[in-house]
N, C-alpha and C positions, 0 to 999 in steps of 0.2 A: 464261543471261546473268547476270551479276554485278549485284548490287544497286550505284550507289554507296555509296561511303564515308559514313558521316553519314545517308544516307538513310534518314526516319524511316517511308516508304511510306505517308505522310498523300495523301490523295485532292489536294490541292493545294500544291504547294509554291511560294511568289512569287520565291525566292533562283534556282530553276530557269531552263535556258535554253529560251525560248520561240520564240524567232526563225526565219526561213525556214532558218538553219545549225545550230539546234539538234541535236546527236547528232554533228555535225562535232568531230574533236578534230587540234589544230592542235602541233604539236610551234615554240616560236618560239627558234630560236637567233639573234636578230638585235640589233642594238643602235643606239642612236642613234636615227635618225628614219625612214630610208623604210621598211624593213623593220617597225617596231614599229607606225608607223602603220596600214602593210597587215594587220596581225595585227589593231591595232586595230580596224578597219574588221570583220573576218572576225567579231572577240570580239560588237560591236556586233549583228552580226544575228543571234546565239547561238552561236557556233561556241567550244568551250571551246579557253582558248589558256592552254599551259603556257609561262610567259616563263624561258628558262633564261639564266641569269646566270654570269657569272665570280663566286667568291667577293668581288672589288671593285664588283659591280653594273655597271651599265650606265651608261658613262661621262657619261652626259648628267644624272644623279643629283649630279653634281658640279657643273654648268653651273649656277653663280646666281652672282647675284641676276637674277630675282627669286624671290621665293620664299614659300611656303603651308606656316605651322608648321615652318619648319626645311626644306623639302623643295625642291626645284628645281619651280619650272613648266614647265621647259620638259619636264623628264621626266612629270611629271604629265597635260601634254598631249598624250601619244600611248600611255600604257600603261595605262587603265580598263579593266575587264572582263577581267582576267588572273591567272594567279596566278602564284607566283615560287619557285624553287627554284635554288641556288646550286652551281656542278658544277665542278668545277676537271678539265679531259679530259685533263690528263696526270694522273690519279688514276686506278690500274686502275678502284676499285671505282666511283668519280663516272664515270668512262668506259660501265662498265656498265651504269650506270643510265640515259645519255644514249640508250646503245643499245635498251634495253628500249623510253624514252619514245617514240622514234624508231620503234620500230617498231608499238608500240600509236599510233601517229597517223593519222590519215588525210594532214594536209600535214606539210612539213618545210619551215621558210624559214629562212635564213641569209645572212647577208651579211659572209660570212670572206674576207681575202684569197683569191686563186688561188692553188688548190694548194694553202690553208691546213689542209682537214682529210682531207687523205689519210690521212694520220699516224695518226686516230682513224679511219678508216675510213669515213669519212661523208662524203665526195666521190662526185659523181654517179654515177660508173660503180659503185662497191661498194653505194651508197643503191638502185643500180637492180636491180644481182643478188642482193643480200641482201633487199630490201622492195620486190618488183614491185609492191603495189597503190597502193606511197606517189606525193604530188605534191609534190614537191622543185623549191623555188625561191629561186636562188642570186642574189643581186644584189650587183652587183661596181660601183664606176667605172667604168672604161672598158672593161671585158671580160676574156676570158681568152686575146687574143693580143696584138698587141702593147701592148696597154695593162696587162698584168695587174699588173705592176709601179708603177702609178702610184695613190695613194693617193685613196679616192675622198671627197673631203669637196666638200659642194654649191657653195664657193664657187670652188673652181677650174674646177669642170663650168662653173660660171657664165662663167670667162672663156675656156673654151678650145668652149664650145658657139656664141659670138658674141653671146651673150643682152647683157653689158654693152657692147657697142658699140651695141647699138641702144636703151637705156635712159638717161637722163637728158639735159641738156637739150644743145640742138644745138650751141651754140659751148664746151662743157663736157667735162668727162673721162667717160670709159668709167665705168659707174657700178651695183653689182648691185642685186638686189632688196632689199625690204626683208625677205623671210623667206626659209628655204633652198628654194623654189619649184621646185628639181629632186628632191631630196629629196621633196618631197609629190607630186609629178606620175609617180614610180617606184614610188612604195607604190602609187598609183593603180592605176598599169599590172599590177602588180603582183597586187596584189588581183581584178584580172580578169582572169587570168592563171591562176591559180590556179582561180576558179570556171567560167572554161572547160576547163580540164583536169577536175576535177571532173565536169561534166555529160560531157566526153567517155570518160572511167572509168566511166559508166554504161552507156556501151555496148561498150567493148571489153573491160573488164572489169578495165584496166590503167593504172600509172599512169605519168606522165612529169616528165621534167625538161624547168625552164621556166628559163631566162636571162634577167636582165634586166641595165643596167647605166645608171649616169646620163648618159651623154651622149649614149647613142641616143635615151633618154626627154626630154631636153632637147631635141633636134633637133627629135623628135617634137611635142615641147611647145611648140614655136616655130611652128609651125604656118604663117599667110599670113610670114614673116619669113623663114623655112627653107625654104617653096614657090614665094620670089620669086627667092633664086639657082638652088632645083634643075631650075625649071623655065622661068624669065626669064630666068635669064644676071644678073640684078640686086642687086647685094650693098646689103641698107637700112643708113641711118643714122641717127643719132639724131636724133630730131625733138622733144623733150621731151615733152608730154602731148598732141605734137598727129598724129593719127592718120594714115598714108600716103595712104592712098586713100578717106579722107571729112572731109568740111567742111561746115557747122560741127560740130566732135567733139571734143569739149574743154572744157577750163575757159577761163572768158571772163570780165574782170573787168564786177563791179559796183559800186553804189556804195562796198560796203563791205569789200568780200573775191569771191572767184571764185566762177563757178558754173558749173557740171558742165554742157552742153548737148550733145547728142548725135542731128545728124541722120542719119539714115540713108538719106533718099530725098526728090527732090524736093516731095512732099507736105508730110511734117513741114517742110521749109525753107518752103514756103508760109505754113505756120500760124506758125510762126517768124516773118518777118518782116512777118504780121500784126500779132500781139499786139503788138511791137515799134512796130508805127505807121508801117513801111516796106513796107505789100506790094508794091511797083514792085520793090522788088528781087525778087521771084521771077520778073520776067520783063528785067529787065538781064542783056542778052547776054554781061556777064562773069559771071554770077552764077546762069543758066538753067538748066544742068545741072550734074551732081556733077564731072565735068571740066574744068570752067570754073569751077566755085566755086575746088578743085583749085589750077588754074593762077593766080586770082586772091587766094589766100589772107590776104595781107598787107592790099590794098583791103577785105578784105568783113571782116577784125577790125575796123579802126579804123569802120567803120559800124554794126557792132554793139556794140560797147562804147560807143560814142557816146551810142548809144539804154537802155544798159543800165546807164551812170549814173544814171540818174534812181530806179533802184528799189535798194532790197539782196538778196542772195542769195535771203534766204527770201521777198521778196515774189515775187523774178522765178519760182523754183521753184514756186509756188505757182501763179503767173498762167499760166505755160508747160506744166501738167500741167492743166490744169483745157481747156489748148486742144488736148491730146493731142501734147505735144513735150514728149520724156525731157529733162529737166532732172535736179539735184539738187545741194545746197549740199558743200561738201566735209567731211568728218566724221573726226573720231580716229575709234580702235579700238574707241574706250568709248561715243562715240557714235552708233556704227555697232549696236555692239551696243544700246544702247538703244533705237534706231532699228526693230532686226527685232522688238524689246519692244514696239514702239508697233503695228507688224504682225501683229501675232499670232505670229509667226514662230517662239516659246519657242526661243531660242537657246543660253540657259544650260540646264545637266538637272543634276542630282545622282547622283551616282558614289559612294555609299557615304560622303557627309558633305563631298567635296570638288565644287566647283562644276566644272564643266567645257564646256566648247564641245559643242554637241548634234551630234549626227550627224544629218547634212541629208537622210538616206533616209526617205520617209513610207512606210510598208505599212498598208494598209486590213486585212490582217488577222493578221500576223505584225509588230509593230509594234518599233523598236529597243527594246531596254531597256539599266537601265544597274545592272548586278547588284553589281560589285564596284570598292572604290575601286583605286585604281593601287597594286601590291603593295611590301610592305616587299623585301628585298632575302631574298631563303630565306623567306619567310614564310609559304610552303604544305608547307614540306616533308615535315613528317608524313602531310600528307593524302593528296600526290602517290606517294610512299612505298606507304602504307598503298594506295590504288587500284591502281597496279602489282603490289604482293604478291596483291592481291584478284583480277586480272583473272581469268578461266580461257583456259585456250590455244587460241590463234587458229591458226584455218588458215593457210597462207601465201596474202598476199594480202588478208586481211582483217585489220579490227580489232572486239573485239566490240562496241563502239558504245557500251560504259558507261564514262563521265567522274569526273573528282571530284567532289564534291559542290559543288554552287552558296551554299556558304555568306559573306554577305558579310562581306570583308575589314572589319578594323577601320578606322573610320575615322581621319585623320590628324588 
């Protein structure tokens, strides 16, 4: 087996991938969010992920403000731990080299239109007879029959999934998320997608193609909302922040601004209208059970806000958490995030100089790291270059399991 590249064969090396994916090498032809984020996720547990670019980069490098030293965040936050190499695939020779990378991988993800890379050869059926050990995953919009044709960007999945009819407030317009939340819930799918195929390559010996596309991911992601027509006959509607099937669940004003309260069962509605100074309401026959709170929604506000003027958010949060009823004051981004800071939670990690959103997997002994910052646009080319010249020849069906070198990316 081939030394990598750079490798100085020191007894330890920290730039190295250490992760439960370490020795995984990920070929990412993807752009934008669900696709990179899924790489993301794979780079995060060690899994070396080659991010191959159009010579214009990866259009999301454009998406600002805002922006970290000249660079898009939004691009920043989903390409850590990769490296970048620039292929333009109508170029014989950049074609060949896609093919090489491709086939020394163990996955392949892409998110090209349908039908987009026949042309280069690297459509499922030729991916499948040319590199049977590869796991090739193809994420599209709305798939590859009658939707192939329709452009797959998260906010139309948004309105053709039903997701904004049931979002904002009830006498209000159709209204999407605040982030592309199909886009993130595809890479998800995604991501384990891949390391089922994966663990199933370890026994058959082979690998497959895995489809995904955003609006089955949506459906799926819609979850009690999507399970209420396919299995009720019940199409929901907007209720604003106040939950179908539980009361009180919701933000509820106090003296000073809202607070987040969230019961889930008659118990906590006990201690709830404890604290409160109302315990008769856990036993008022409109108000007894979660059906009856339900039915009486409008009455059991105006009794609880009543009582809930008297304090402000953070007192009631305080007083409601100490009685075992989920409460919590409403928070921006920033102080959410400082929030999981007061937790212990280390939310922020350092990516090679650039701060970045931590990866929420803990391993007791394969732990995330975070080896390389988000890659210039080509900015490993020599390396990746120099690794493929180096490889020695693979059986068919395997790859020999030696990566580039783990040296980190300059920081930005």
């Amino acid at each position: 087996m081939t030394r990598p590249p750079h490798d100085t064969g020191a007894e330890e090396d920290r730039t190295a991938p250490s992760g439960p994916l370490a020795g995984l090498v990920v070929a990412d032809f993807s752009r934008v969010l669900a696709g990179p984020y899924a790489t993301m996720l794979l780079a995060d547990l060690g899994a070396t992920v080659v991010k191959v670019e159009s010579p214009g980069g990866d259009d999301t490098r454009e998406w600002r403000p805002p922006v970290r030293d000249g660079v898009s965040t939004y691009y920043l936050s989903v390409n850590r731990n990769k490296r970048s190499i620039a292929l333009n695939l109508k170029d014989p020779e950049d074609l060949a080299t896609a093919h090489r990378l491709v086939g020394a991988a163990d996955v392949f993800i892409e998110n090209f239109k349908p039908g987009g890379l026949v042309k280069f050869g690297l459509d499922p059926e030729s991916v499948a007879e040319r590199w049977p050990h590869l796991v090739h995953a193809s994420i599209t919009g709305f798939g590859t029959a009658g939707g192939a044709g329709l452009p797959g960007y998260d906010m139309l999945v948004q309105a053709t999934s039903g997701l904004m009819t049931v979002t904002g407030a009830a006498d209000g317009p159709p209204q999407k998320a605040g982030v592309a939340i199909f886009d993130v819930i595809t890479g998800l799918h995604a991501a384990v997608g891949v390391l089922a195929a994966l663990r199933e390559r370890e026994i058959s010996g082979k690998g497959q193609h895995i489809a995904l596309n955003l609006q089955s991911s949506a459906l799926s992601g819609l979850v009690n909302a999507a399970g209420a027509v396919v299995a009720g006959g019940v199409e929901p509607r907007r209720m604003g922040n106040i939950h179908p099937s539980l009361f009180p669940y919701g933000p509820f004003a106090a003296a000073d601004r809202e607070v987040v309260i969230t019961c889930g069962n008659d118990a906590q509605f006990g201690r709830l209208v404890a604290a409160l100074g109302a315990p008769g309401l856990a036993t008022d026959e409109r108000f007894a059970t979660m059906e009856q709170r339900n039915t009486h929604r409008g009455e059991l506000q105006a009794l609880l806000e009543e009582r809930l003027a008297a304090g402000t958010a953070d007192e009631w949060t305080q007083r409601l958490r100490e009685v075992g009823v989920p409460a919590a004051p409403i928070m921006s981004i920033g102080e959410g995030v400082a929030f999981a800071e007061e937790l212990g939670l280390d939310p922020v990690a350092d990516a090679g100089g650039v701060p970045t959103v931590a990866d929420p997997m803990g391993f007791s002994r394969t732990p995330v790291d975070y080896r390389l910052a988000p890659p210039g646009v080509d900015e490993h080319r020599a390396e990746i270059l120099a690794w493929l010249e180096d490889r020695e020849p693979t059986t068919a069906g395997a790859s020999t399991g030696a990566q580039p070198s783990e040296e980190p990316a300059r920081p930005r």
